[in-house]
C-alpha positions as a Markdown table, in Angstrom:
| # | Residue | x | y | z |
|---|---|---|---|---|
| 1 | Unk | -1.2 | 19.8 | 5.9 |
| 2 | Unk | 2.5 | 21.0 | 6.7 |
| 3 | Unk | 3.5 | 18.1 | 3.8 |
| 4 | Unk | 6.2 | 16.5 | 6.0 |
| 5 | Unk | 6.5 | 12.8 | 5.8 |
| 6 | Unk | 4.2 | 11.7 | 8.7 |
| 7 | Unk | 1.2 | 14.1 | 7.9 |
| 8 | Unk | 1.7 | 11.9 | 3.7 |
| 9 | Unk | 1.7 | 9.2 | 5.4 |
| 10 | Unk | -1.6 | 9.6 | 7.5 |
| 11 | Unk | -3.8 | 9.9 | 4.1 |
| 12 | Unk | -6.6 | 7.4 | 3.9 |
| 13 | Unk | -5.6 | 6.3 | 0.0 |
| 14 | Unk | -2.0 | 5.6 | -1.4 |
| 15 | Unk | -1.2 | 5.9 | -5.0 |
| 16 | Unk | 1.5 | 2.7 | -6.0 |
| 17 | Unk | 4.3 | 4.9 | -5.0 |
| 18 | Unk | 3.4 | 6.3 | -2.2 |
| 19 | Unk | 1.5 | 2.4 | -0.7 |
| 20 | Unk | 5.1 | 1.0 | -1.6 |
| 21 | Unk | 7.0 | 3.6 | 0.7 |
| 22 | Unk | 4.2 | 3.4 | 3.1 |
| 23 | Unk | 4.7 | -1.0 | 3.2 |
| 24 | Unk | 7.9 | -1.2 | 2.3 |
| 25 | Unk | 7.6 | -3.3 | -0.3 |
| 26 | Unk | 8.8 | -2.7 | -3.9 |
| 27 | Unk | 6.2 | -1.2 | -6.7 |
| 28 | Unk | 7.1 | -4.4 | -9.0 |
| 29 | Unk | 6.2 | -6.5 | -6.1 |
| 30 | Unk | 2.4 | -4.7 | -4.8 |
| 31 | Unk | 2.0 | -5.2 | -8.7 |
| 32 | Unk | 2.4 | -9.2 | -8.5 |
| 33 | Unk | 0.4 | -9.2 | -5.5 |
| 34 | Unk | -2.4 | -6.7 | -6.9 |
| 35 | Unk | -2.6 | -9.2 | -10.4 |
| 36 | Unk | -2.6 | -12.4 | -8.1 |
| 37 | Unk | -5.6 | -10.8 | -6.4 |
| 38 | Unk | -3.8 | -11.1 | -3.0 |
| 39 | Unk | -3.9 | -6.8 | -2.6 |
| 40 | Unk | -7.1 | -5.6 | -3.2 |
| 41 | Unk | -6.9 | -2.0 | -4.3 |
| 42 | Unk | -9.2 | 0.4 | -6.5 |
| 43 | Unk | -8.7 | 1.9 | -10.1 |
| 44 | Unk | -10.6 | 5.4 | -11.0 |
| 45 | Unk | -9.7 | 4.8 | -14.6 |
| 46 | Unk | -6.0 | 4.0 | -15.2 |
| 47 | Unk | -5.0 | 4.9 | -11.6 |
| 48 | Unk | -4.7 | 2.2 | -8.9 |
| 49 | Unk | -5.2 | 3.0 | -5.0 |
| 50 | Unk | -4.5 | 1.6 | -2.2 |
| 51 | Unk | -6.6 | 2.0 | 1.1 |
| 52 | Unk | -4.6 | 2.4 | 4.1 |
| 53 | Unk | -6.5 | 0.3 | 6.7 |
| 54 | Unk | -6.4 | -2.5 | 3.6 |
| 55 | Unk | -2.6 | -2.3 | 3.1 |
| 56 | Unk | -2.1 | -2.4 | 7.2 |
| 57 | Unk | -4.4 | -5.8 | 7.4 |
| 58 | Unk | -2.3 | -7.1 | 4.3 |
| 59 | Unk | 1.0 | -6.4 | 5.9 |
| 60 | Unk | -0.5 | -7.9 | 9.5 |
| 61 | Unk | -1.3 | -10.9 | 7.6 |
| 62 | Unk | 1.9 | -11.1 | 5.7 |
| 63 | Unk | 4.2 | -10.5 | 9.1 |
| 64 | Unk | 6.9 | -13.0 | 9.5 |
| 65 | Unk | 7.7 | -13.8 | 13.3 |
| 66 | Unk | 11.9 | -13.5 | 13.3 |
| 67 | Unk | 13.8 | -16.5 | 15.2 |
């Protein structure tokens, strides 16, 4: 992996950080959403993850047509 921004953002899993760059959506926020049990995500012990195809379906379902 030559570690530039669109090979990171390819990876199957997203730790907070990098699923909040990846949405768009602020760390405090995913966090609300995560607790609320509206973004389903996986902890290996302390850490939270986020699965890609997951946080695409979320933000499809969360999509606000402009007008």
């Amino acid at each position: 992996m030559s570690g530039n921004t669109d090979d990171r953002l390819e990876r199957m899993y997203f730790t907070r950080t990098q699923a909040s760059i990846f949405t768009g959506v602020p760390p405090s926020t995913m966090d609300d959403y995560r607790r609320r049990g509206d973004l389903a995500c996986t902890r290996i012990g302390r850490k939270v993850i986020y699965d890609r195809k997951t946080l695409i379906e979320w933000m499809a379902s969360h999509a606000e047509v402009a007008g």
